[in-house]
C-alpha positions in Angstrom: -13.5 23.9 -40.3 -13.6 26.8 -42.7 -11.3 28.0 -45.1 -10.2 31.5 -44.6 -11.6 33.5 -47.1 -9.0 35.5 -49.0 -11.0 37.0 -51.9 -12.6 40.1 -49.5 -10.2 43.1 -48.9 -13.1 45.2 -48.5 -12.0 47.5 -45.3 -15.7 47.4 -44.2 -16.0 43.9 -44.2 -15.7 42.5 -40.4 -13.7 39.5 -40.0 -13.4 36.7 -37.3 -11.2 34.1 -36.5 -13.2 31.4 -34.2 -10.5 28.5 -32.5 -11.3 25.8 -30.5 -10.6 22.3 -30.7 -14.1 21.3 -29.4 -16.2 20.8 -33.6 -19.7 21.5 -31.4 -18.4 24.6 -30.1 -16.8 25.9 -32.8 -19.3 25.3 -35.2 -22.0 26.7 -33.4 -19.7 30.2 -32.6 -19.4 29.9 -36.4 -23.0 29.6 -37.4 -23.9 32.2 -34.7 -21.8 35.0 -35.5 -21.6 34.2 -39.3 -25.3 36.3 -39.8 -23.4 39.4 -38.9 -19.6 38.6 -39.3 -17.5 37.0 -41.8 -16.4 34.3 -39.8 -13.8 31.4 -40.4 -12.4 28.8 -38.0 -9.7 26.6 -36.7 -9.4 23.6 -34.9 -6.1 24.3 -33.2 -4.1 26.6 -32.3 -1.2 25.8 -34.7 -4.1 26.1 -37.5 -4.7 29.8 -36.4 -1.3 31.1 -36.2 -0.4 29.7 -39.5 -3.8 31.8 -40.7 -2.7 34.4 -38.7 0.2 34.7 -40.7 -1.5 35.8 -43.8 -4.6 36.8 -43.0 -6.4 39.7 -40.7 -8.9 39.6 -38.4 -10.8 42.1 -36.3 -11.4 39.8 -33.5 -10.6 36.4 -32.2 -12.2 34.0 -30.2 -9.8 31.6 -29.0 -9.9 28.8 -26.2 -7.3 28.3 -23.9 -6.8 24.4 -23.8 -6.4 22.7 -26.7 -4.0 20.3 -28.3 -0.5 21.2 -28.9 -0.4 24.8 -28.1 -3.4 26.7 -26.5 -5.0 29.7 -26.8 -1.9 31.4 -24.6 0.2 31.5 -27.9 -2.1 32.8 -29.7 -2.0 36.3 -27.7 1.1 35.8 -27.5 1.9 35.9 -31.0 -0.9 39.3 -31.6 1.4 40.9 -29.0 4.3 39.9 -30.2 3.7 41.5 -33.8 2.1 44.7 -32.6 -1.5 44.0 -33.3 -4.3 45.7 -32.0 -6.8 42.9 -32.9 -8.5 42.4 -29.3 -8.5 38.3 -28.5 -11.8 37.1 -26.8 -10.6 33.9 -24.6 -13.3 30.6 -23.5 -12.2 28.6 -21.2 -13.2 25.2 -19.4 -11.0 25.9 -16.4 -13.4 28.2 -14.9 -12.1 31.1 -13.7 -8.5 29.9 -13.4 -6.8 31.7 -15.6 -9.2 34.4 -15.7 -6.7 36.7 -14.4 -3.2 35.8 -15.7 -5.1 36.3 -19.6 -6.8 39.8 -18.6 -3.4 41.2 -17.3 -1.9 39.5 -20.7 -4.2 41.8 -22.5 -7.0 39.4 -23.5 -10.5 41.6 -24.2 -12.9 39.1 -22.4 -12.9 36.2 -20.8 -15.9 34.0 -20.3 -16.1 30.5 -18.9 -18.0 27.3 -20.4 -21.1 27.1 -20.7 -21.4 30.9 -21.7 -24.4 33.1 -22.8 -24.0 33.3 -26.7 -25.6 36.8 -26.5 -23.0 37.8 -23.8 -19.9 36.4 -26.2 -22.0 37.8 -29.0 -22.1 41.4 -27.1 -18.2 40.9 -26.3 -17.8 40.5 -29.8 -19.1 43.9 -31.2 -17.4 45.7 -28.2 -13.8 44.6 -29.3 -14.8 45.3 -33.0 -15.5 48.8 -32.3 -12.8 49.4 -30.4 -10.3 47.6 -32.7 -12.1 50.1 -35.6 -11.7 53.1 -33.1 -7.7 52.5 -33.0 -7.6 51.9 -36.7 -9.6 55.1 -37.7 -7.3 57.0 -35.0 -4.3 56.0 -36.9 -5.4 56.2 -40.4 -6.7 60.0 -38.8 -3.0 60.2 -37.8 -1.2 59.2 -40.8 -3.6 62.1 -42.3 -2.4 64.9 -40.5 
């Protein structure tokens, strides 16, 4: 698990927030997207929220069952507090809950085993987009 890093408030500086309970998983998302991203992790969903309470992220990647609470709260809680950072869901239930997240406002939802490339395409979608509504208001608060 890494530490979230709280040194960097460089606004240019993409940040990540992989969850999921499953070390392989997570570790590999980490190593993966770390080349481009700065990327930390947690293990649970408890672990992220606490993070989440102190630290910002341009994208999550969150899966749905773990532990204690699941990757449900987690949106949840981004909703809840008005943020625009777009939550990526996995998910070893297939397709179950493919719908019920998507209507929740999840940005993508992919299944296990996915395509790394496909996550890793997912990925740079929802950071553009969260940069697009953050340039939009910062334009706004300008004018």
């Amino acid at each position: 698990m890494s530490e979230p890093r709280t040194g960097s408030d460089d606004p240019h500086v993409v940040r990540l927030l992989v969850v999921d309970d499953d070390p392989i998983i997570r570790e590999t998302l980490h190593q993966f997207l770390s080349n481009e991203y700065e990327c930390d992790t947690a293990d649970r969903a408890e672990q992220a929220l606490e993070i989440l309470e102190y630290q910002h992220y341009d994208a999550i990647i969150t899966d749905i069952s773990m532990p204690g609470v699941g990757g449900l709260h987690i949106l949840k809680r981004i909703q809840a507090r008005q943020l625009a950072t777009p939550v990526i869901v996995i998910s070893g239930n297939g397709d179950e809950f493919r719908d019920l997240f998507m209507e929740m406002g999840a940005f993508a939802y992919f299944t296990k085993p996915f395509r790394l490339l496909e996550l890793e395409l997912a990925v740079s979608q929802a950071i553009a987009r969260h940069q697009q509504l953050h340039t939009g208001a910062d334009l706004n608060l300008k004018e």
